[in-house]
N, C-alpha and C positions, 0 to 999 in steps of 0.2 A: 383590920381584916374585913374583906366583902362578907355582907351579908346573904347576898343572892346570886350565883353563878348561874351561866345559860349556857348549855352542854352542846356544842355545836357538830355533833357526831352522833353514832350507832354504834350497836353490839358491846362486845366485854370491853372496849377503852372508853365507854361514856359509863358503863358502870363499873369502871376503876377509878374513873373520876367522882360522880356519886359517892362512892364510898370513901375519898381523900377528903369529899365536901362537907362531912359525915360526922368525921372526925374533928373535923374545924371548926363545926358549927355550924355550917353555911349551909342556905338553902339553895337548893337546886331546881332547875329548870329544863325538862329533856324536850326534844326537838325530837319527829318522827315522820315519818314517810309513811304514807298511807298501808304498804305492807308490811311496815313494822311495828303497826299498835298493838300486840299480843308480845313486844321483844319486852327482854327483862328491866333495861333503862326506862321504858316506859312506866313500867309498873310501879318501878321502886324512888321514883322522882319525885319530889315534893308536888310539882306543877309539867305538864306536858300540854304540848300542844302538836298538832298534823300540821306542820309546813309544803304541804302537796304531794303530788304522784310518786308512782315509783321510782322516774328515772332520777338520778343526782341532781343533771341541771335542773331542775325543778322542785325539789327537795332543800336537801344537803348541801349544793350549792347555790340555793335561791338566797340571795344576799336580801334584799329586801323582807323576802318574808320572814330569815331570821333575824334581820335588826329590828322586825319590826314586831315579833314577838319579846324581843329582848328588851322593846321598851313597854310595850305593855305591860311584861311581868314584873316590870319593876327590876331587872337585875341591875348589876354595876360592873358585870366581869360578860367575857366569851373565853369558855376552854373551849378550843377545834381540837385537841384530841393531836390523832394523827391520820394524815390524807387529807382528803376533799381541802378544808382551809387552812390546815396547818401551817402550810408554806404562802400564803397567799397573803403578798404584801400587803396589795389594792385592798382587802379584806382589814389586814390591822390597819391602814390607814381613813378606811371606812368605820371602825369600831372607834376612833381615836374621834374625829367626828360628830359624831354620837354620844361623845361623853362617856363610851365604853371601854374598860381597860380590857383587852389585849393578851389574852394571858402566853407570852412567847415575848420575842425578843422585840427590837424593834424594826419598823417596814426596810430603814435600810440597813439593818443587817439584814431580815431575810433577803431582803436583793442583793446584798453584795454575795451573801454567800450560797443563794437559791441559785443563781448562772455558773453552773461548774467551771465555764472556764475564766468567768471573773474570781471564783471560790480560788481555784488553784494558784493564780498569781498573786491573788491576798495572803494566803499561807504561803507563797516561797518569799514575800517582803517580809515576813513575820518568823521567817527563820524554820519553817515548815518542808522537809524535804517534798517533793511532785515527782510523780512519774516521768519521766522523758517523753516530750511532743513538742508537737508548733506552735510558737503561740497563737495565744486569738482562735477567733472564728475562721473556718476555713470549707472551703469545698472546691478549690481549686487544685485538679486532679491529678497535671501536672507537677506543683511545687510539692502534692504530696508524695508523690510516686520517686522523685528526686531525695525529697528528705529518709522514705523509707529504704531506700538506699543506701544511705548511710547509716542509720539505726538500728537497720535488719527487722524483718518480719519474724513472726506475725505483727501485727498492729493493730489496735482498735479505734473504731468510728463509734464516737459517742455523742449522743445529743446531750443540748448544755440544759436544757430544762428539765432533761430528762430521768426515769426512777423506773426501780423494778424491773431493772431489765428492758424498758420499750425505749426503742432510739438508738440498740447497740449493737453494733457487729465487726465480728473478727475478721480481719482480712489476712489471708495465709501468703498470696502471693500477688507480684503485680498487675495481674490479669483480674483480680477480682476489684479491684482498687473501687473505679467506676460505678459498678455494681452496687457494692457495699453502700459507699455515700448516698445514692440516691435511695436507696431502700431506709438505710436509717433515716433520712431528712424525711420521708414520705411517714413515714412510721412516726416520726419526733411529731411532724405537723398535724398528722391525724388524731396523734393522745394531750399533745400539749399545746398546741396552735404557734408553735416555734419550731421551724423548719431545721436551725441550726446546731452544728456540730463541729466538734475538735477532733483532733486524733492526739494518738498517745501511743506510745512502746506496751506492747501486752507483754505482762510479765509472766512465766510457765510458771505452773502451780504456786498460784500464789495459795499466801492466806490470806483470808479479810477480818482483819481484825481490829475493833474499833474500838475508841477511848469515850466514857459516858464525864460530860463536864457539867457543873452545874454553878453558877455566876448570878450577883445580883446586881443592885441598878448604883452601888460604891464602889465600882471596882473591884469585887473581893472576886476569885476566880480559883475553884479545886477542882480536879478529878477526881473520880470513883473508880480510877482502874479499868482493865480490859475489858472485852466480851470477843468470842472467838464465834464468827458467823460463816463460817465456811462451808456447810454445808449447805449446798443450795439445788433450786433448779430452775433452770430459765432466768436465772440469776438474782431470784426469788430464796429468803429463807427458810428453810423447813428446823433446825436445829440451831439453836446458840447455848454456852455456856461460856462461865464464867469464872475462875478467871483463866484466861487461853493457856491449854496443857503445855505449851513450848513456852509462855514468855515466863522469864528469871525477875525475881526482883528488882533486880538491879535493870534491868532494861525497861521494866514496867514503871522505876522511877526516872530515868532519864527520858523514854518518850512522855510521860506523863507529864511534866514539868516541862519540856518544849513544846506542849500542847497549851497549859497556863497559859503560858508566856503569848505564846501566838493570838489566846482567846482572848489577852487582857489587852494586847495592840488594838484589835477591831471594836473595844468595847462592847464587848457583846452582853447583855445579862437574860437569866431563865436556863432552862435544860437545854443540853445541846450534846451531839453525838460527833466527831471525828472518826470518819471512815478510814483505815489505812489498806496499804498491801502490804503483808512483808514476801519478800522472795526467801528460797530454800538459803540464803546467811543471814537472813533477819536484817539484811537491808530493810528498811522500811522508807513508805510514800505515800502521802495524802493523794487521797482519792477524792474526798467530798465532804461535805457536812451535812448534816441534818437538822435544821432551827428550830426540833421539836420534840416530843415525848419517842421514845422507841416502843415499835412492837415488846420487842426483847429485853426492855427495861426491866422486868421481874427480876431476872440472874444477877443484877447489881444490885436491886435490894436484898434479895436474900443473904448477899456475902456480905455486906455493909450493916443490913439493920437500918439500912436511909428510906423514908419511903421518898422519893422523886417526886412523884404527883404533888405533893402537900407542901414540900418544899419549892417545889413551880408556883403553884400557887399565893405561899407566903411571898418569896422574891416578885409576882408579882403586886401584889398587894402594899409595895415600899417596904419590907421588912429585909433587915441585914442577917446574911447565913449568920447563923450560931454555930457554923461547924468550918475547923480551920482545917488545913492539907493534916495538919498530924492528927488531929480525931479522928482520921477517916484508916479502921481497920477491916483487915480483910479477915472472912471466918469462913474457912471451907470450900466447898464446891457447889456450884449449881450448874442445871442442865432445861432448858426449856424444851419443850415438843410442841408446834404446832399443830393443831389440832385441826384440819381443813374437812372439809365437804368433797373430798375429792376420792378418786379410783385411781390409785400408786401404780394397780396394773394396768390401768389404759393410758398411760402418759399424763398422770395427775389430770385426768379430766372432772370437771367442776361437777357435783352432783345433787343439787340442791334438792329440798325436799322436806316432809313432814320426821320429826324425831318420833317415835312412838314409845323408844325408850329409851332412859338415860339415869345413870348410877355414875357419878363422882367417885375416883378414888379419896382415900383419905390417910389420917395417920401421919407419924413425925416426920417432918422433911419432905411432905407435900403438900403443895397448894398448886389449886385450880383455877383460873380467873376465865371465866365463860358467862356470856347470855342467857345462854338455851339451855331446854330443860325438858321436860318430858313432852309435847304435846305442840313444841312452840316448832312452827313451820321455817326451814332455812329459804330465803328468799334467791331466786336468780339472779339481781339485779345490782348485789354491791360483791363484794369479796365474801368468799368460802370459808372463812377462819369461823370455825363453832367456838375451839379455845385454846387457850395454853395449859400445858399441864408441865410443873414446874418441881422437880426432886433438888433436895437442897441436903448436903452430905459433909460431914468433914473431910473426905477426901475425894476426889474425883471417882475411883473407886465404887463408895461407897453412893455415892451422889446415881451414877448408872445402876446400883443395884436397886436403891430404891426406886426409878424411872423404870426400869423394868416393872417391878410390882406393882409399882399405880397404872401403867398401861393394862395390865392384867387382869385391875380392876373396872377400872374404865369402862364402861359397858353402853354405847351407842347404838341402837338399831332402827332400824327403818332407810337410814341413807348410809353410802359407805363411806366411809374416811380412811384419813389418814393413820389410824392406831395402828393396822399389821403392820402398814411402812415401818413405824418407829420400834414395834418389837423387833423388828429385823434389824434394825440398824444396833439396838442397845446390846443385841447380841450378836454383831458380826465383828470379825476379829481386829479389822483394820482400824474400824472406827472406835475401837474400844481401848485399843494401843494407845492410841490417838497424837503419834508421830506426822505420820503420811496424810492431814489431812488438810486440803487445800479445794479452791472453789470449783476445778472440774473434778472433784472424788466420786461423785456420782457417776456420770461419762465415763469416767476410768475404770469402774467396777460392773460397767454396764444394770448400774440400779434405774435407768429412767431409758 
């Protein structure tokens, strides 16, 4: 096992990491940006240091300053967390360099399956259903306007490098075709410095539902079962739980086990996420992967009992899972709520700013994983997420009832959030059913 980890992120996933490193024994190393030495990774870290200003590039993604705290402090690992270097091959192949282990898969897996449209051809050789599109990279408007033709619209233009919704748009008919390409490629180039895009068949209402795997450096490879992420906006998650209200066992073990399958061809090892869609018969289609820790990771330990962090960590560190497909049981329901900085009534606009007060719900079948705290200032300059706040129930049911109560508790003031959103949503009737819910459910109910 590593003695020393260097925390290569901010906010509640460097102190969910902290706290895995905690447990292990391992000392930690947090990394901070000039307006985040009051954040709670800071404080609670064995050793910190200000790697520069506010913005990312100069921070968070300043590679030099953080290999170059990381050899100072003596560590032997880099956890990136998720974002900024999570996906970033050149990064693990710089820590590799270095003599620093990597905590994620290897550079060329994230490349093979960081390029969506190299991602999707890897899983259709591995037996992986894809969505219907062209293959390869394309932005020629013509061959598309032809194929959409035969496919039928709508259709979507997605950038291969691209996340979070930047680099993607619908195209409803062949008049917009044009349009669409150039704005996403301008869009892909400005957030990722990759211009390019694929298309694909958009599917109506889907759901996004995605398979958590987790693989070490022997070939061993298990899944943790679903998470149902459909609820979004800007095609952003605001809700996940676990395990998705429509999927059956039996389907949960048939895609689960063609996901194995597919993860153990690419050799992949470490935490990794399979994004799907299923359409309204549970066809389902790979969408993407993820080479790295989930926001939304909480809803699969809760139902598992696995903590994910500690076992990323063990796996990398040359240690063999201890835990085979059949140990892995499922207990109950869980339901996350993002917790954001933002005004639900103005179009989720970001609202950074001083906390002046803040009260934790508590109590059986909740847990909070957050930064921030009474006093501590939300910054403008990275993502809005304050925290999660995660109800864990034996029944679906019973999982919303308690996520009701802990939002009630929840007590945030000075900036506004996202809590009214989610009391509205734990009690409106559609989402509570929770048949009819697919990734425009917001749009369709006119919530945003």
């Amino acid at each position: 096992m590593f003695k020393k980890i260097l925390i290569a992120n901010r906010g509640e996933i460097a102190l969910r990491i902290i706290r895995a490193c905690k447990e292990l024994g391992v000392k930690t190393v947090a990394i901070y940006s000039q307006p985040d030495a009051e954040s709670l990774h800071v404080l609670l870290a064995d050793e910190a240091y200000c790697v520069g200003p506010a913005p990312a590039s100069q921070s968070y993604l300043n590679v030099s300053n953080i290999i170059s705290v990381a050899l100072m402090s003596g560590a032997e690992a880099i956890h990136p967390g998720y974002g900024f270097m999570a996906e970033n091959a050149d990064f693990a192949d710089i820590c590799k360099e270095h003599d620093l282990v990597f905590i994620g898969p290897s550079s060329q897996a994230i490349r093979q399956m960081g390029d969506k449209a190299t991602a999707k051809q890897t899983m259709l050789d591995a037996g992986m259903p894809v969505v219907p599109g062209i293959d390869g990279i394309t932005a020629d408007v013509p061959k598309i306007k032809a194929w959409a033709k035969t496919a039928g619209y709508p259709i979507l233009v997605k950038a291969t490098a691209g996340g979070g919704g930047k680099g993607m748009r619908l195209v409803e008919d062949e008049s917009q075709v044009e349009a669409m390409i150039q704005s996403a490629s301008a869009e892909a180039q400005a957030a990722f410095g990759n211009p390019d895009c694929y298309i694909e068949k958009y599917i109506l209402k889907p759901r996004h539902i995605e398979f958590q795997i987790l693989a070490d450096n022997y070939g061993n490879v298990i899944h943790l079962g679903d998470r149902d992420c459909s609820i979004q906006r800007r095609h952003q998650k605001l809700i996940e739980e676990a395990p998705s209200p429509v999927m059956t066992p039996a389907l949960r073990e048939k895609v689960g086990m063609t996901i194995v399958n597919a993860v153990k061809n690419i050799g992949y090892e470490g935490v990794g996420t399979i994004e799907l869609l299923f359409d309204k018969d549970m066809n389902y289609y790979f969408m993407e992967m993820n080479t790295r820790i989930q926001v939304e990771h909480p809803v699969t330990e809760m139902i598992t009992g696995i903590d994910l962090l500690k076992e990323q960590i063990k796996v990398a560190a040359g240690e063999k899972l201890t835990i085979q497909q059949k140990d892995v049981a499922f207990n109950g329901h869980a339901i996350e709520c993002r917790i954001n900085a933002e005004d639900s009534t103005k179009n989720f606009m970001p609202m950074p700013g001083l906390i002046d007060g803040f009260i934790a719900p508590g109590g059986i079948g909740i847990r909070v994983d957050s930064h921030a705290y009474q006093g501590y200032k939300i910054p403008p300059f990275y993502d809005s997420l304050v925290g999660k706040l995660i109800a864990h129930g034996a029944t679906r049911e019973e999982a919303i009832i308690r996520m009701r109560r802990g939002l009630d508790e929840f007590a945030i003031t000075g900036i506004p959030t996202t809590i009214p959103f989610h009391q509205k949503m734990m009690n409106f009737a559609p989402f509570v059913e929770g048949k009819e819910i697919y990734t425009n459910f917001m749009i369709e109910h006119q919530l945003v």
